[in-house]
Steps between C-alpha positions, in 0.01 A plus 500: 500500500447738765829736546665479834444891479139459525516237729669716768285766476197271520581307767808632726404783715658810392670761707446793274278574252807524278724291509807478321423176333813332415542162439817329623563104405837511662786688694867480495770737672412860436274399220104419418387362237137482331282239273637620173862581627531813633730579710482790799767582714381512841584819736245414721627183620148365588458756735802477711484132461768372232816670685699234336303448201210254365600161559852508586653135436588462885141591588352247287756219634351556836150506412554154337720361765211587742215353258699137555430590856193625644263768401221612779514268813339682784410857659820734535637442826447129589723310323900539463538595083796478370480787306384719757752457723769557232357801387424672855823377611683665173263812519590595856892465414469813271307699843619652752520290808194652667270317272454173590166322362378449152132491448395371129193638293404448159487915458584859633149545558504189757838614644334835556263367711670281697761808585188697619391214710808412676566872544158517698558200709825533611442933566167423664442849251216555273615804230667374201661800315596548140619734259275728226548356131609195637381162375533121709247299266117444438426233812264757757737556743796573238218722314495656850855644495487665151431866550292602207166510579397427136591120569329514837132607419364254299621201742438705858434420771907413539752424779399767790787709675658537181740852492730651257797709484689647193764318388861666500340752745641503810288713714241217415625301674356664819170291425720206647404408878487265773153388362687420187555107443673569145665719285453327131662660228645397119901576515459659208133602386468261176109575381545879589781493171790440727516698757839491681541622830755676662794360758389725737127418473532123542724580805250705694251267403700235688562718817142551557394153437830409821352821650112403514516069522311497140626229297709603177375317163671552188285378146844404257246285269572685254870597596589229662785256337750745305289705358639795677853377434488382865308165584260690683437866454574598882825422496531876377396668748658277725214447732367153612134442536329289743263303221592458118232409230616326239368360146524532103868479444547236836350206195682532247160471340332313696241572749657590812443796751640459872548780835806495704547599864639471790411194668337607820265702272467233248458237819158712587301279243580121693219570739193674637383340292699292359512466097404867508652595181503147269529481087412243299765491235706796639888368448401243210778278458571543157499897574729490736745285277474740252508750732854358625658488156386825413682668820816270380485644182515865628777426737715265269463703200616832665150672366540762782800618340353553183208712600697860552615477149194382350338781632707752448518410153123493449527872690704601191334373215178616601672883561210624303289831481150363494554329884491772766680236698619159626463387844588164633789267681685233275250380290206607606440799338191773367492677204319865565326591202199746511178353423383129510391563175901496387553226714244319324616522179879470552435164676277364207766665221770254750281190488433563145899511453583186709538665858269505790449730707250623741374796733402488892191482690509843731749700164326411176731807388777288515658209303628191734843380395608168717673245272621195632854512654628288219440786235852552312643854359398414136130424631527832707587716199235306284223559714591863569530563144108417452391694839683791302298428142207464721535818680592700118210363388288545766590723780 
């Protein structure tokens, strides 16, 4: 019998010419486990995705509630869903009251585009500008917005009036004008190993946006529902933006991706020409119950609370000479080590061990550490104390 090992790398399309080859036959809380038992504890989370773990038991009630139901019934948009409506409507209640529309995707990538296109429309503006080391996603115009030319050659020609400023550099911002349509940066830089701006930075940002008429769009897919410790990450810097892109964590591990905005911007899509911006499966029904559940499950289980601790604790078991330092919010947090060659290693020593971990797109000299919310002190101390064997060993 042919392995399912060689089966994926015969006929999936890989991303990498190395890639990490695990096999996982099923997930549970914090944990994943392989064909012959292993068992890994996960401090990636899926990418941002498992904030309250793999298959939480509330999740999975929803999904199956919805299954009695309806799956796919028409285009996003036309019909009245259920679980749209519930989700949106519960979404907006943790917002401030300026946003006031809910548009459904299946990804970030599609609720990147959709912000750039509503930001065009309603601005009548053509320059879209982003932030160096940033990244938005793989679709062409998300491609667009990362500034790192190495991810921009081999696809080019991309989006065109396209600029960049430095991120957590305030005379930057400068490059902002009235032939801006949008501003479009990550709250916190995820892919550039967790780059966390400063208070003052995210408030100038916001003044320039009021003072020039470009539109404001944060990227929290990857910070978005408590993985800061807040439910969204702008809530500490105590600015509002005027278009929120959301996905990852918003499933509860389903597909889901949506952007939020005002409504007179969001409004811009109803005509000339109308069905402008459409999805087919954008807001799938079973998504969105998940979706709904999931949110539930942050709110009703206090998870916010938790998140300070959590990370402060993982701060002080991994006090450790061989990383030159830890940046991050909550529980999103980079490891700085000095070559990707250590990075390398350490993370395959982990996995070896029983705990995932992984490294970043834009700072391969740096390991990720984003476990789901649900991670308890005992995990915490467990998982640290193999980062700190792996980093002996290895660093």
């Amino acid at each position: 019998m042919i392995s399912n090992r060689a089966l994926f790398l015969k006929n999936t399309a890989q991303t990498s010419s190395s890639p990490r080859l695990f096999e996982i036959v099923k997930a549970e809380g914090i944990y994943l486990y392989g064909p012959k038992g292993e068992r890994y504890l996960d401090l990636v989370s899926g990418f941002n995705v498992s904030n309250i773990g793999h298959r939480h038991p509330q999740v999975i009630a929803a999904i199956q509630q919805q299954l009695e139901k309806y799956l796919h019934v028409t285009v996003y948009g036309e019909f009245i869903q259920a679980p749209q409506v519930a989700f949106a409507t519960e979404l907006l209640k943790t917002l401030p009251s300026s946003f006031g529309s809910v548009y459904l995707t299946n990804s970030g990538a599609e609720a990147v585009e959709g912000s750039m296109k509503i930001a065009k429309k309603f601005t009548g503006r053509r320059q879209i500008i982003a932030a160096r080391n940033a990244y938005h996603g793989s679709t062409q115009g998300a491609l667009s917005l990362i500034g790192n030319p190495a991810y921009h050659e081999a696809y080019a020609p991309l989006l065109p009036e396209i600029d960049f400023i430095e991120f957590n550099n305030i005379p930057s911002l400068a490059l902002i004008s009235e032939q801006t349509a949008a501003v479009i940066v990550e709250t916190i830089q995820g892919e550039a190993g967790v780059q966390v701006p400063t208070v003052e930075f995210m408030q100038a940002l916001r003044r320039k946006c009021d003072e020039t008429g470009a539109i404001l769009i944060f990227d929290e897919i990857q910070t978005g529902f408590g993985r800061t410790g807040k439910m969204f990450a702008f809530e500490h810097f105590e600015i509002v933006p005027d278009v929120l892109m959301l996905a990852k964590g918003i499933g509860g591990g389903m597909p889901l991706g949506a952007f939020v905005a005002r409504k007179e911007i969001m409004d811009v899509i109803k005509d000339n020409p109308m069905l402008g911006h459409i999805t087919t499966f954008g807001g799938h029904p079973v998504s969105c119950a998940a979706a709904l559940a999931s949110l539930r499950v942050i709110q009703n289980e206090k998870l916010l609370e938790t998140v300070d601790a959590k990370a402060a604790l993982f701060r002080k078991e991994l006090d450790h000479p061989k990383i030159k330092e830890i940046r991050g919010k909550g529980l999103m947090m980079c490891l700085q080590l000095e070559t990707f060659d250590q990075v390398y290693q350490v993370s395959t020593f982990c996995a070896e061990k029983g705990v995932m971990i992984d490294w970043y797109l834009h700072c391969e000299t740096a390991l990720r550490v984003a476990p789901p919310l649900t991670i308890s002190d005992d995990e915490i101390k467990h998982a640290c104390g193999i980062i700190r064997e792996g980093l002996e060993k290895f660093a």
